[in-house]
C-alpha positions as CSV (number, residue, x, y, z in Angstrom):
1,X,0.0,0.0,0.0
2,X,0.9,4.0,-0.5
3,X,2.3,4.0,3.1
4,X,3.3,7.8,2.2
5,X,0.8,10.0,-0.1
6,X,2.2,10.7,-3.4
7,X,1.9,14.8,-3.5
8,X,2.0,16.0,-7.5
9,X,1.4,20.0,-7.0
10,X,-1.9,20.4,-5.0
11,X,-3.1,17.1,-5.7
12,X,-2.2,14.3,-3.4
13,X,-2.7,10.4,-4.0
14,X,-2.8,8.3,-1.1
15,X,-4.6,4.7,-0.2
16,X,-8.6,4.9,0.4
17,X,-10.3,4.9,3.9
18,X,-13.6,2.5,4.2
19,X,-15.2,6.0,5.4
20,X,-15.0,7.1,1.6
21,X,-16.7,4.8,0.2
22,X,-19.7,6.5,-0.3
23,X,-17.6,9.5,-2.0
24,X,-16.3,7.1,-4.1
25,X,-19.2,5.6,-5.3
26,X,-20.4,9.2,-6.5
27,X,-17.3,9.5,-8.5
28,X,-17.7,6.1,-10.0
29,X,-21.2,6.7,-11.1
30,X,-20.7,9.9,-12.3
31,X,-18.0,8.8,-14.3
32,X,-19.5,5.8,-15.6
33,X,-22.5,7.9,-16.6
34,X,-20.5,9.7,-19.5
35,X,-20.4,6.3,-21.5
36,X,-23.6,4.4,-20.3
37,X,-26.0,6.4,-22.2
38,X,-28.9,4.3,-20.9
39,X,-27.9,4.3,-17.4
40,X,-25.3,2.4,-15.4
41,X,-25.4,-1.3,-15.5
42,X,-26.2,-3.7,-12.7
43,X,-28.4,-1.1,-10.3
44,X,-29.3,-3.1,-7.8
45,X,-25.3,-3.7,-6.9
46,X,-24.8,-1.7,-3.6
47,X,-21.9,0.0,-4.9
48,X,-21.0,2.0,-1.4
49,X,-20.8,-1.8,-0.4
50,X,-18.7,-3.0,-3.0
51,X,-16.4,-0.1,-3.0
52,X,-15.9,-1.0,0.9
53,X,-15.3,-4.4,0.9
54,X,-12.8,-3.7,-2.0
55,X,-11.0,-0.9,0.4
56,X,-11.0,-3.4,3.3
57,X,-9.8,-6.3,1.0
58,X,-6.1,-7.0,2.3
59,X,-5.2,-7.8,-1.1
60,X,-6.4,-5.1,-3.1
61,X,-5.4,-1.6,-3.0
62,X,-7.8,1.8,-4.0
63,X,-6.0,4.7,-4.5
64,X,-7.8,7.8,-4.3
65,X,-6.8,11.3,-6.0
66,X,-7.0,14.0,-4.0
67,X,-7.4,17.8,-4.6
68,X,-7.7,20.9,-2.2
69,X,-10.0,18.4,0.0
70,X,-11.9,16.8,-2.7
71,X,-12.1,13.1,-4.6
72,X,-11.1,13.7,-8.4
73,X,-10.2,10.3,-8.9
74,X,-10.2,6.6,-8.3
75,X,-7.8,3.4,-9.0
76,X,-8.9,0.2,-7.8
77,X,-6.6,-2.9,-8.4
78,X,-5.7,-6.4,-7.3
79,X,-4.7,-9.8,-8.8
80,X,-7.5,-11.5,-9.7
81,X,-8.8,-14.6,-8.7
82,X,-7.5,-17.1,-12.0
83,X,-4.7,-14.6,-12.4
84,X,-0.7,-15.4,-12.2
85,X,0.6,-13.9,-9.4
86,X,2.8,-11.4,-11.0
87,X,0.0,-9.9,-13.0
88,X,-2.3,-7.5,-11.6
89,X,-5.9,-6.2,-12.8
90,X,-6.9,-2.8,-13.0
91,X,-10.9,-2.7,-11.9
92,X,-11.4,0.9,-11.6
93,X,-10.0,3.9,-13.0
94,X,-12.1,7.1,-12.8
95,X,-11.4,10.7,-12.9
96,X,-14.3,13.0,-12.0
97,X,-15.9,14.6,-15.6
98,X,-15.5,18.1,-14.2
99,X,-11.8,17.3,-13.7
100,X,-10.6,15.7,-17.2
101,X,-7.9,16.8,-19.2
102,X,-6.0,17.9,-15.9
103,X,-3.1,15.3,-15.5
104,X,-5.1,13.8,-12.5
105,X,-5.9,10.9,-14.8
106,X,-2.0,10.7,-15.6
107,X,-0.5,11.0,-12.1
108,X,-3.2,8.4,-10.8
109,X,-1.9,6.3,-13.6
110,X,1.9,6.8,-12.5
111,X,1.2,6.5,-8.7
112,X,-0.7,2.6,-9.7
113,X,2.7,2.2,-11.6
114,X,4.6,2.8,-9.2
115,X,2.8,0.8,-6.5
116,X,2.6,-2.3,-9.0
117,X,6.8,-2.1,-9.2
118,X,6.6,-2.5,-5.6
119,X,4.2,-5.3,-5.5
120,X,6.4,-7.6,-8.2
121,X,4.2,-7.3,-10.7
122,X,5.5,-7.6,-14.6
123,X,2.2,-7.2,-16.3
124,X,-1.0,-5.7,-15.9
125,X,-4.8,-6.1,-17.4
126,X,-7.9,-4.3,-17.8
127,X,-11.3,-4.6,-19.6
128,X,-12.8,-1.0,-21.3
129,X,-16.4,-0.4,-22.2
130,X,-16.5,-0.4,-26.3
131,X,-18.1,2.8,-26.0
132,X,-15.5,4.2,-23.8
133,X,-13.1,6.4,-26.9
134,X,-12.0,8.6,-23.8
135,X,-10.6,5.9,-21.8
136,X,-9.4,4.2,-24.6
137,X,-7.2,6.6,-26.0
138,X,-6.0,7.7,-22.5
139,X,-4.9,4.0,-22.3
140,X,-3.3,3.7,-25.4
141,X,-1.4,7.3,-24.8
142,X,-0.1,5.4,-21.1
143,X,1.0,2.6,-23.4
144,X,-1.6,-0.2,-23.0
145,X,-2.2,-2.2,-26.2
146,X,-5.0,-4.6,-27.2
147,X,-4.2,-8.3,-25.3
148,X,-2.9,-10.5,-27.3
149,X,-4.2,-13.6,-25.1
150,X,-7.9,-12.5,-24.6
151,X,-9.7,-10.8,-27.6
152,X,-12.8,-9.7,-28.0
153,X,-15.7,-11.9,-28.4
154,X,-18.3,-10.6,-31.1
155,X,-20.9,-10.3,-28.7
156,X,-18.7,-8.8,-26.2
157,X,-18.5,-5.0,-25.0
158,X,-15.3,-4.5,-23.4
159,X,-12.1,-4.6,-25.3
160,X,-9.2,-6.2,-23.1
161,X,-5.8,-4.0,-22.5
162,X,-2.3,-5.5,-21.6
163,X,0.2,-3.2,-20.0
164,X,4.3,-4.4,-19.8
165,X,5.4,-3.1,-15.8
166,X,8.8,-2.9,-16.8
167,X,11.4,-0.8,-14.0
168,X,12.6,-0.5,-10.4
C-alpha cells in the first residue's frame, strides 16, 4: 500500500479509507455515466458496499486522487482470482468529468505504476467499455495495447488492454 501519499502539486494520492466509500461511489457513477448512455449497469449492486469491501480487501489496493479536500479520482486494483501472481488487474480507473484533461488521470496512472513495481508485478490487465473512446485513447497514450491472449468476443462489449510493468 501507499504508506506515504504521493503529492503532485496540490493534488495528493494516497490509499482509500472505508469512510470514503460513499464519496467514491459518487465518482464512479458519475464517471460511468458519460459512456452508459442508458444508465449504469447492474443497479441493484450496492456500490457504497462494494467499494468497501474492496477498500477493506487485504489484497487489493484503492487509491484515491485527492485535490484541495476533494475526490477527483479513483484506482482500484488487485490480482484476480484465476490470475498469475505477477499480474495485476486494474478494476477501476475514474477521474471526476468536471476534472478531465488535468493530469489527475495521468499521475493516478503513475502512482498505480509505481505501486505495481513495488508489488512484483510484470504485467497488468484491464477490460474498457467499447463505447468508452475517452478511456481508450487515455490508455493507449499510457501505453496499453489490445491483449494479445484474450480478444474480444463478437458479442462482447469491453475490449481487453495489456500493460508491460517494466522498471525498479
Amino acid at each position: 500500500m501507499i504508506s506515504t501519499p504521493r503529492t503532485t502539486g496540490p493534488l495528493v494520492i494516497r490509499t482509500a479509507l472505508p469512510s470514503e466509500a460513499a464519496a467514491i461511489t459518487e465518482l464512479h457513477v458519475r464517471a460511468r455515466s458519460t459512456y452508459y448512455p442508458d444508465g449504469l449497469p447492474f443497479g441493484d449492486v450496492d456500490w457504497v458496499a462494494a467499494w468497501r469491501g474492496s477498500i477493506e480487501r487485504p489484497e487489493a489496493h484503492v487509491l484515491c486522487a485527492v485535490r484541495d479536500g476533494q475526490l477527483v479520482g479513483i484506482a482500484s486494483f488487485r490480482t484476480a482470482d484465476d490470475a498469475p501472481a505477477d499480474t495485476v488487474k486494474l478494476f477501476q480507473f475514474h477521474v471526476d468529468p468536471g476534472c478531465w484533461r488535468q493530469g489527475i488521470g495521468r499521475a493516478l496512472h503513475t502512482a498505480c505504476l509505481e505501486q505495481w513495481r513495488a508489488d512484483g508485478k510484470h504485467a497488468a490487465t484491464l477490460d474498457v467499455h467499447v463505447d468508452n473512446a475517452r478511456a481508450q485513447a487515455f490508455y493507449a497514450r499510457q501505453g496499453w495495447v489490445p491483449d494479445p491472449e484474450n480478444p474480444p468476443a463478437e458479442d462482447d462489449h469491453h475490449l481487453f488492454l495489456r500493460y508491460a510493468v517494466t522498471g525498479e
